[in-house]
Steps between C-alpha positions, in 0.01 A plus 500: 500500500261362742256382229734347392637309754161427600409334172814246522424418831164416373573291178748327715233408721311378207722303347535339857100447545492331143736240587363404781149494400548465135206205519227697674608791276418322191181346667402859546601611121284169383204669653495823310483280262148403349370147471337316197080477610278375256113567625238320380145373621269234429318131596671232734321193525586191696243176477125679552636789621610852346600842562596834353851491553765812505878332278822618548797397302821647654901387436531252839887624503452850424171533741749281775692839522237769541228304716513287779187305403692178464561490832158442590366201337310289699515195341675336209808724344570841277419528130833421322571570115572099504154416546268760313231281539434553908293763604500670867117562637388681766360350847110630397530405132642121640155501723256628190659232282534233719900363409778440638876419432563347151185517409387639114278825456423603145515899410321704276576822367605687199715723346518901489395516149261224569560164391445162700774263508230230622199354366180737430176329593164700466201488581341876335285666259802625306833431512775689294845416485697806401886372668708208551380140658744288556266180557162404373150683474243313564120502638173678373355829384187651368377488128662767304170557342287574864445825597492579891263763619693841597611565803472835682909593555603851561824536315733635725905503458633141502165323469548167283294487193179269444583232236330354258437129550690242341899420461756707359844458398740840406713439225809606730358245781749191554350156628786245614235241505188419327191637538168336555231738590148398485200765374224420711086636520484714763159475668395871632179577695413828450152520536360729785439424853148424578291778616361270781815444653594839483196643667519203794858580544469904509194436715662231775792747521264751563304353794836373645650884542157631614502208740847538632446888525223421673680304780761751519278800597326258756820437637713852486138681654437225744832589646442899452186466700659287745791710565397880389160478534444902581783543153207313275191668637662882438576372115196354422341783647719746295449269188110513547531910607730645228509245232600743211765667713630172610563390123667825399755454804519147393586581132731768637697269707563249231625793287753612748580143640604392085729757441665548840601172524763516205543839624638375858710256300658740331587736780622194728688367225710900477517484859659197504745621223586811685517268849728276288691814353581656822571170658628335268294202410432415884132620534390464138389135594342566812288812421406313172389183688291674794303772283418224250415312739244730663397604154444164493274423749309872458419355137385150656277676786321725234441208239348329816261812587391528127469147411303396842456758785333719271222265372480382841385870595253522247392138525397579847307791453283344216401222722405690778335731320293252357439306778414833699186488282422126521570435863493861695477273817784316488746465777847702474815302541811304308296238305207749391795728355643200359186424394457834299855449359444127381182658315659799377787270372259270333332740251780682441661166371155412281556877311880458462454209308263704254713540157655895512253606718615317770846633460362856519304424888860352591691867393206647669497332820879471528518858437264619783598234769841649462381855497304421863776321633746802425215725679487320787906452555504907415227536815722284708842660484357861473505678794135602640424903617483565814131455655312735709461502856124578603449815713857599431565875354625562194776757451397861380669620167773744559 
């Protein structure tokens, strides 16, 4: 009995709501209604200028009940189904083409099974006309009879087909104009590049990276000897000491440092899951953005060290070490070290530019520079034993 009641009390307060807001009901109702959208994209052009434009044809009455963009023209008025001419543009598309109220753009697209309603003017080696044109066709192609030379084109899922030269026409194709297409003689150089060029072009792009690498080391060891001087001397030292050892810790590094990277990725990225699980969704973000972030800069700092610090290292010790023999005499301080690096630097920029065998001294030298300069950070952090005291006595074994 209750339920009852309950339920008339409630259609009569139904009945009650609809009449007095019978309007906004039905504005609500029109809404769960879809509109009519028709999508399309193509070219908008307006005097000199153009742009790839994004159309939409909609019902101005029928869109009038479900959006509110009407409200929020600018300038001018609404599309109405009395003028179907008018177009409404957007403020960035009015800037790119350069109009204004009343004046004429012209619109280029076509249909979804392909035809043109416009004009077709070409330009091509082959044109085929396999739909509908509703204008003319008109402009030039290539001589049916010329061959191109093949082009290297992986086939791959939606790739569109190479062409022969030439025009033509399907017998289903339909041409509301008429068509006058030119054949034209296609002029194609294909004869090979000149050696000459080829060898002065490898061979200025070649002194330009040994040059620029050259600068570089100046620069990044000038400022190592300048503000670690004690850092450099204990690598080069270790470089020139335990060469072969440096290179297998060198080669060992690289081989953890390439797959723990993607490794760290993927743990950070299931902590942030769980963080985002358990928190739901608040610290996903925020462990995501400050481990890949110091992933980040851990990748940049170790590119640096391979790429510079550690050809710095060895650089340096090759340069003193020569000029140890040539000038024993010399007088220790910032510009003879700099001096040994410029010189070390120097050769080892004359034998990288040597075809494949230069690219063998760089895996070499990067690979021992970084080898020495893991040594010598290993020395620093590790904790030294204890040291003697003279004339002290040493405890008796139990």
């Amino acid at each position: 009995m209750k339920t009852l009641i309950g339920g008339a009390v409630a259609a009569v307060l139904g009945i009650i709501g609809l009449s007095v807001w019978w309007k906004p009901f039905l504005q609500l109702l029109a809404g769960a209604i879809p509109a009519m959208l028709l999508l399309g994209g193509g070219l908008a052009a307006a005097g000199q200028s153009s742009a790839g434009v994004s159309f939409r044809g909609i019902d101005p009455e029928q869109d009038a009940q479900v959006s509110q963009i009407h409200k929020h023209v600018a300038q001018g008025q609404w599309l109405s189904a009395a003028h179907p001419e008018k177009v409404v543009l957007g403020r960035r598309l009015l800037r790119t083409l350069g109009v204004g109220l009343g004046d004429e753009i012209i619109a280029l697209s076509q249909a979804a099974d392909g035809s043109v309603a416009n004009d077709v003017v070409v330009s091509a080696s082959a044109l085929e006309i396999n739909g509908s044109v509703g204008g003319d066709v008109r402009g030039e192609v290539a001589r049916a009879e010329e061959s191109t030379p093949p082009q290297f084109m992986p086939f791959f899922p939606g790739a569109v087909p190479v062409v022969e030269p030439g025009l033509r026409v399907a017998s289903g194709a339909e041409v509301g104009g008429e068509v006058h297409v030119k054949e034209t003689t296609v002029e194609v150089d294909i004869s090979p590049p000149d050696a000459r060029s080829l060898l002065t072009g490898g061979l200025a792009r070649t002194i330009t990276g040994r040059i620029g690498e050259f600068i570089a080391l100046l620069i990044v060891g000038g400022l190592l000897l300048w503000l670690w001087p004690a850092a450099v001397e204990r690598s080069q030292r270790s470089a020139g000491e335990r060469p072969l050892a440096s290179a297998g810790s060198g080669c060992l590094l690289l081989i953890i440092f390439a797959a723990g990277v993607p490794l760290a990725c993927a743990v950070t990225g299931g902590l942030a899951a769980l963080g985002g699980l358990i928190t739901f969704g608040q610290l996903s973000g925020a462990i995501l953005g400050l481990s890949w972030t110091a992933i980040g800069f851990i990748v940049a700092a170790f590119s640096f060290v391979v790429s510079m610090v550690a050809k710095v290292i060895v650089a340096f010790w090759a340069g003193r070490w020569i000029l140890d023999r040539l000038a024993p005499e010399r007088q220790p301080g910032y510009w003879t070290d700099f001096a040994s690096l410029a010189l070390g630097a120097f050769i080892y920029e004359i034998l990288r530019a040597i075809p494949v065998i230069g690219l063998i001294i760089a895996v070499i030298v990067t690979l021992v520079g970084l080898g020495a300069a893991y040594f010598v950070l290993r020395d620093t952090f590790r904790p030294s034993p204890p040291k003697e005291i003279p004339g002290a006595a040493k405890p008796e074994p139990a």
